[in-house]
C-alpha positions in Angstrom: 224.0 229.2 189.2 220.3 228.2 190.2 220.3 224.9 188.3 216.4 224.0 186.9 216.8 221.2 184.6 216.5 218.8 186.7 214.2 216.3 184.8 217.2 216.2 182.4 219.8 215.4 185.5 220.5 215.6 188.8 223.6 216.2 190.8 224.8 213.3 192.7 224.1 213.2 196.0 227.3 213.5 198.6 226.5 209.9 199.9 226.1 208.0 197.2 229.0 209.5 195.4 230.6 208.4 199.1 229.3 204.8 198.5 230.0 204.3 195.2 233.9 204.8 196.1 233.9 202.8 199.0 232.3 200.3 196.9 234.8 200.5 194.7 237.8 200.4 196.8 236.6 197.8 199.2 234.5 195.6 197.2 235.7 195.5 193.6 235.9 191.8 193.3 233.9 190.3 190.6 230.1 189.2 192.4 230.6 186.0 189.8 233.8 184.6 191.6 233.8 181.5 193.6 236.4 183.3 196.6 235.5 185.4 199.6 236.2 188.7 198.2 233.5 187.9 195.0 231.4 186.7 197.3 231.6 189.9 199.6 231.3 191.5 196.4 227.9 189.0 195.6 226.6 189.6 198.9 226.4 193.2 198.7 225.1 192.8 195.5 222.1 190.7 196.4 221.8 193.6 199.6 221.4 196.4 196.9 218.5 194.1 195.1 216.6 193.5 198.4 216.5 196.7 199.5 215.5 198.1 196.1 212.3 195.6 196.4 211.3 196.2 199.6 211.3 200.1 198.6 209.1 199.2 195.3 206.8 197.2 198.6 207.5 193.1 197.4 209.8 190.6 198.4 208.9 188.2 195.6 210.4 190.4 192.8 213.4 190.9 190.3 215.7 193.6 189.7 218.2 193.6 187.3 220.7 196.3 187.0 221.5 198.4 183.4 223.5 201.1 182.2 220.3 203.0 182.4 216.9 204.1 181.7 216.7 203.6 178.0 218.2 199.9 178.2 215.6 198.8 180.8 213.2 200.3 178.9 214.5 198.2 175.5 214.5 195.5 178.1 211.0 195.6 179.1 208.9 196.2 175.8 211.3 194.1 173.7 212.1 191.6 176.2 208.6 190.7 177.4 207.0 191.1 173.8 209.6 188.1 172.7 208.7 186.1 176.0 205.3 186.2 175.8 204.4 185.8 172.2 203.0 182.8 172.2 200.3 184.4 173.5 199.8 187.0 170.9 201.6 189.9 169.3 200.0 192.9 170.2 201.0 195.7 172.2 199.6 198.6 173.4 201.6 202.3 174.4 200.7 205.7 173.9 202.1 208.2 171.7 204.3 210.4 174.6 206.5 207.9 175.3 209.7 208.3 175.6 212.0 207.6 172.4 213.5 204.7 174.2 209.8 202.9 174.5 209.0 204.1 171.2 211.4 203.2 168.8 211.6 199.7 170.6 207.9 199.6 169.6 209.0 200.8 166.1 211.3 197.9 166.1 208.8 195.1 167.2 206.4 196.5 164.2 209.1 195.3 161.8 209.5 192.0 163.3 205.5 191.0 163.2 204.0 193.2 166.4 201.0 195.2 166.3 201.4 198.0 168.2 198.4 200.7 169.1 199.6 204.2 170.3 197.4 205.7 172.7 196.1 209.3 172.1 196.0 212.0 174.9 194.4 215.2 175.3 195.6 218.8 175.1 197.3 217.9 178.5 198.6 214.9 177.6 196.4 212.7 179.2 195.3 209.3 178.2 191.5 208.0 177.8 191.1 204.5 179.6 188.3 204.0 177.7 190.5 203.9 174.7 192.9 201.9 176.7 190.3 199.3 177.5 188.5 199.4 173.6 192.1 198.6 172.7 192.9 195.6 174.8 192.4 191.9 172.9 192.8 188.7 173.6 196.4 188.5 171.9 197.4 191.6 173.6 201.1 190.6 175.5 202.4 194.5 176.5 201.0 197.2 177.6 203.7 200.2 178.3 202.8 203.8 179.7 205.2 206.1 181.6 203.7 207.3 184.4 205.0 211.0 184.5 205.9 212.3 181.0 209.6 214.0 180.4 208.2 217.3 178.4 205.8 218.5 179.9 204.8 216.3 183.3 201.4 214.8 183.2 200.7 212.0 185.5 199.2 209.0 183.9 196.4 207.3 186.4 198.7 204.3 186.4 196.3 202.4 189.1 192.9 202.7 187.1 194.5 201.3 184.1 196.3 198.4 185.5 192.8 197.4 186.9 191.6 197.6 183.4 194.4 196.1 181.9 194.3 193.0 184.8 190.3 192.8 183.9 190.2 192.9 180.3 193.2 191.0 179.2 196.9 189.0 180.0 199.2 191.7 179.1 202.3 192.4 181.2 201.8 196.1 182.3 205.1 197.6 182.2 205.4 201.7 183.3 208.2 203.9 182.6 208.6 205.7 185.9 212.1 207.7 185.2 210.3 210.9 185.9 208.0 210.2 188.6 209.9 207.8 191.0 211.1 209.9 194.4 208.2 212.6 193.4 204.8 210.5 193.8 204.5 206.9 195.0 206.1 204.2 192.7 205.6 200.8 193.4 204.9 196.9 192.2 202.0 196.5 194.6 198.9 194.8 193.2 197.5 198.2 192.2 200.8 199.4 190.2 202.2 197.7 187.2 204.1 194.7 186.5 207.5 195.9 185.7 208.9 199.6 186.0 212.0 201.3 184.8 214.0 203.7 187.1 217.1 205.5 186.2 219.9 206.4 188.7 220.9 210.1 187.4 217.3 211.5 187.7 217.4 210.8 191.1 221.0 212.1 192.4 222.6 209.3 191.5 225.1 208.0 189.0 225.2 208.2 185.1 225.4 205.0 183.4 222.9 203.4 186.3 219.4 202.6 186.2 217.2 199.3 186.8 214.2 197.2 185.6 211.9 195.5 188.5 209.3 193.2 187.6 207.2 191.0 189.5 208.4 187.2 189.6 206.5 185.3 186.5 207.9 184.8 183.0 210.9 187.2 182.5 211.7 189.0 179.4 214.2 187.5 177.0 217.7 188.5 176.8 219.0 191.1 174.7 222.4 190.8 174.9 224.3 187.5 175.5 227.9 186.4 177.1 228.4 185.0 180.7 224.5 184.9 181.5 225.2 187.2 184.5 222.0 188.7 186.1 219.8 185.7 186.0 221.0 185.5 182.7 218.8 188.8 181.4 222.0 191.3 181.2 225.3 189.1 180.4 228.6 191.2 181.4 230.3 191.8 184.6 227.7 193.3 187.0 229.0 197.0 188.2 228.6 196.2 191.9 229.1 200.1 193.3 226.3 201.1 190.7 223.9 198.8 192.1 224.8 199.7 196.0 225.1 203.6 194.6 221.2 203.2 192.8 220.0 201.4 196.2 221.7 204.6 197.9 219.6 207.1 195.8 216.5 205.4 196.2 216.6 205.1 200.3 217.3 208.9 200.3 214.7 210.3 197.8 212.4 212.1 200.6 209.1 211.3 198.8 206.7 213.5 201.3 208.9 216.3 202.2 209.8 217.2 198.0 206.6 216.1 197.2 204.5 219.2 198.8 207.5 221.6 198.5 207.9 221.2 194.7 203.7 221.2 194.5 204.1 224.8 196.6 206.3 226.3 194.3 204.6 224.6 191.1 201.2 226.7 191.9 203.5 229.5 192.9 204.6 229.8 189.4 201.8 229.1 188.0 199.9 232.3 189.9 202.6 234.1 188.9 202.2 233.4 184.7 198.9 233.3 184.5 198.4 237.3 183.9 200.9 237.5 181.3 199.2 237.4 178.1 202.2 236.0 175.5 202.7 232.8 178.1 201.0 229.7 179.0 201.5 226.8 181.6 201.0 222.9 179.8 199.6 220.2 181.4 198.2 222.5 184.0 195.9 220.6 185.8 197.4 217.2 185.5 201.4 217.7 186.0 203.7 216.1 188.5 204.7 218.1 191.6 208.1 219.1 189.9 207.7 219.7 186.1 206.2 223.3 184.8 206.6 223.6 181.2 205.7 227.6 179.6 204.7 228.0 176.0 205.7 231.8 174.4 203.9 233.4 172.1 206.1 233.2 168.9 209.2 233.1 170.7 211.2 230.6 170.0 212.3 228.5 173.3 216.0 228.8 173.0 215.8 232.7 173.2 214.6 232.1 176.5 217.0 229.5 177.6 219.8 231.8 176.5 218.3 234.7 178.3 217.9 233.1 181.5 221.2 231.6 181.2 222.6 234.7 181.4 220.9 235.5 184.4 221.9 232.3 186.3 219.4 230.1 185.4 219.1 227.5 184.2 216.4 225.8 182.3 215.9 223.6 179.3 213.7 223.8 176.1 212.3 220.5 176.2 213.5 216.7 177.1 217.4 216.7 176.9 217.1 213.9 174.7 215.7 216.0 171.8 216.3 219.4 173.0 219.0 220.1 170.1 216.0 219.7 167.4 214.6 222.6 166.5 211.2 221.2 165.5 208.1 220.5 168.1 208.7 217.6 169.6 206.7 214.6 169.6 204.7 215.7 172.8 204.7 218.9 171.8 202.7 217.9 168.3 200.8 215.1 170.1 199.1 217.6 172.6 198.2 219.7 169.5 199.9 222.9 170.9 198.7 225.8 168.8 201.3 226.3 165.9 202.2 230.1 167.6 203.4 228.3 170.6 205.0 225.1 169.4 208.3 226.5 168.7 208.2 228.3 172.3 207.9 225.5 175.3 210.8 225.8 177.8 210.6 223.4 180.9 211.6 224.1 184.6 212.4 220.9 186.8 212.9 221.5 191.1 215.8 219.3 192.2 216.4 218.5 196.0 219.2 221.4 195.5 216.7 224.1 195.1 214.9 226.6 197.4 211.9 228.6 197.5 214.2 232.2 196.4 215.7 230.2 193.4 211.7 230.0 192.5 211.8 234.0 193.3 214.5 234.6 191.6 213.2 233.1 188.5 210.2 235.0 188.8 211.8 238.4 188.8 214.2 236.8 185.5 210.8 235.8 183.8 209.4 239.3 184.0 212.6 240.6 182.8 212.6 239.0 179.7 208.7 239.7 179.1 209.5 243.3 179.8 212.1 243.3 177.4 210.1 241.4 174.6 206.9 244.1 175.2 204.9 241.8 176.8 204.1 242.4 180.5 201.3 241.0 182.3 197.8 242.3 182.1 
C-alpha cells in the first residue's frame, strides 16, 4: 500500500511509539503526587514542556498538553476571547478555518462576540489589507491557520502579526496542525502569540496535541476539577503523551522533507497540467506537502476508490468532512467552478514515502484518465 493521506494521519514513528511505552512502564506515577516516583513522573513532565519551547525558539513560554488539536484550538479562541474581554469582544478569523476554530467562533457569536471571517481568493489566500481594515480597538483574537487542511495554502503568518501587533491588542493565535515539521513554526517575535499542534499529524500519537503561548494573560479554563496544568486543563496529565509529542517534534526533519516533498509537489504538478478534465488548487501558494486535483465532473470518491484499488491511497478532502458529499466549506469559499466542486481529491507526502510512490501514482492517475476518455493534450 503507498499510503497518501497523510494530512489526515500519520503513522507513528518507531521511537516514539518506543517512548511512549517506556514512559509508561517506568514512569506511570501521577506528575501531581508529592513521592519520588510522581515527582520522576513531574520531572519528565516539565522536560517534555522545555524542550517543546525551546523547539517553538522561547524559554519564557507555556505549553499545556490536550487530547488534541481541536481542544487546543477550543482552548485558544474560546479561552483567550473569555480572558481578554474586558478589553473588547471582537474577533477576527477567516472563513477556511478549520471546524474546530470555527464553530468555537460560532459559539462566542451566541454568547455576545463579534466575529469577522476573512475572505480569500481563488487560492485561498487572505488580503492583509482586509485583515488590517478589520482590526479595532475592541479587537481581543485574531485566529488564522497557517497551512489550510483542504487544499494547503500558506497564510503569510509574519506580515500579519506585524499588522496585527501595529494596529491593535489582539492575541494572535495560528492554527499550525498542518504546517508544523513542513515550514518553520515558531513563537518568535515575528510568529503569533499562541499555536496549536497536534501529535498524530506529525508521527505521533492519537489523542495528543498541545497549545503554546507566549507568557502574558492565559486563556480561561474550559474544563474544571484538580486545576492540573497551571490550572488551564484539570485531569490527570498523560505523562507518556507529553514525552511521546516532545519525541515527534525533535524528529520532524524540517529541511530534508521540506525540499523533498516541494520536488515531488512540482513533479506532479508538470505532470497534470496537460490533462485537460484536471486541475491543481492553490497552485502557487500551497505548502511543500499538500496537492489537491479538481475533476471535471467526476465526483472525487470515484477516484479515491479507483486508486484504492491500485494501492493508493488518497483522500477526497479533510478527514474531518470527507464523508459529506457536498463541497466543503473551502471548497465553496475558494469559489471552485460548480463542474469541479464535487471532484477535489487531495494527496499528502508523509516521511514514509518515496519518490516511486510519486511515480507510481503518476502512472495510476493516467490510468484512470485513460479509462474516463480524458487523456492529456
Amino acid at each position: 500500500m503507498i499510503y497518501f493521506d497523510n494530512s489526515a494521519t500519520t503513522a507513528p514513528d518507531d521511537s516514539v511509539l518506543t517512548s511512549f511505552i517506556e514512559v509508561n512502564k517506568r514512569f506511570f506515577a501521577n506528575p501531581a503526587s508529592i513521592h519520588l516516583a510522581g515527582k520522576q513522573a513531574e520531572t519528565l513532565l516539565e522536560k517534555s514542556r522545555a524542550q517543546i519551547l525551546s523547539i517553538l525558539g522561547v524559554q519564557d513560554g507555556q505549553v499545556i498538553f490536550t487530547s488534541g488539536g481541536t481542544e487546543a484550538n477550543n482552548l485558544a479562541v474560546i479561552g483567550f476571547a473569555r480572558a481578554l474581554r474586558s478589553r473588547g469582544n471582537h474577533l477576527i478569523t477567516t472563513e477556511i478555518e478549520h471546524p474546530s476554530v470555527l464553530n468555537a467562533m460560532a459559539y462566542l457569536e451566541t454568547q455576545g462576540f463579534e466575529v469577522d471571517y476573512l475572505t480569500v481568493d481563488e487560492q485561498g489566500m487572505i488580503s492583509t489589507e482586509e485583515l488590517k481594515n478589520k482590526l479595532r480597538a475592541e479587537t481581543v483574537v485574531v485566529s488564522i491557520m497557517h497551512v489550510n487542511n483542504e487544499i494547503g495554502t500558506i497564510q503569510p503568518l509574519a506580515e500579519c502579526a506585524r499588522i496585527i501587533k501595529k494596529h491593535s491588542r489582539a492575541l494572535f493565535h495560528s492554527d499550525a496542525v498542518q504546517s508544523f515539521g513542513k515550514l518553520p513554526v515558531s513563537l518568535t517575535g515575528d510568529g503569533p502569540d499562541a499555536i496549536t499542534i497536534s501529535a498524530h499529524k506529525i508521527n505521533g500519537l492519537k489523542g495528543s496535541g498541545l497549545l503554546a503561548f507566549r507568557k502574558g494573560i492565559p486563556p480561561q479554563a474550559l474544563n474544571f476539577g484538580g486545576g492540573q496544568e497551571h490550572g488551564l486543563r484539570s485531569g490527570t496529565v498523560a505523562v507518556a503523551d507529553a514525552v511521546a509529542i516532545a519525541k515527534a517534534m525533535r524528529i520532524s526533519s524540517l529541511d530534508e522533507e521540506q525540499q523533498e516533498f516541494r520536488q515531488w509537489r512540482n513533479r506532479l504538478i508538470r505532470f497534470i497540467e496537460p490533462f485537460k478534465d484536471a486541475v491543481v488548487l492553490a497552485l502557487d501558494k500551497a505548502a511543500p506537502h499538500i496537492v489537491t486535483i479538481a475533476f471535471y465532473k467526476i465526483k472525487g470518491e470515484v477516484a479515491v476508490n479507483f486508486f484504492q484499488e491500485k494501492g493508493i491511497i488518497i483522500s477526497t478532502s479533510s478527514a474531518c468532512s470527507s464523508k459529506s458529499s457536498a463541497a466543503g466549506h473551502v471548497i465553496e469559499a475558494i469559489r471552485l467552478a460548480d463542474k469541479y466542486k464535487n471532484g477535489v481529491i487531495r494527496v499528502s507526502f508523509g516521511k514514509d514515502n518515496h519518490e516511486q510512490h510519486v511515480a507510481e501514482f503518476e502512472q495510476v492517475f493516467a490510468q484512470f484518465m485513460e479509462l474516463l476518455g480524458r487523456g492529456n493534450d
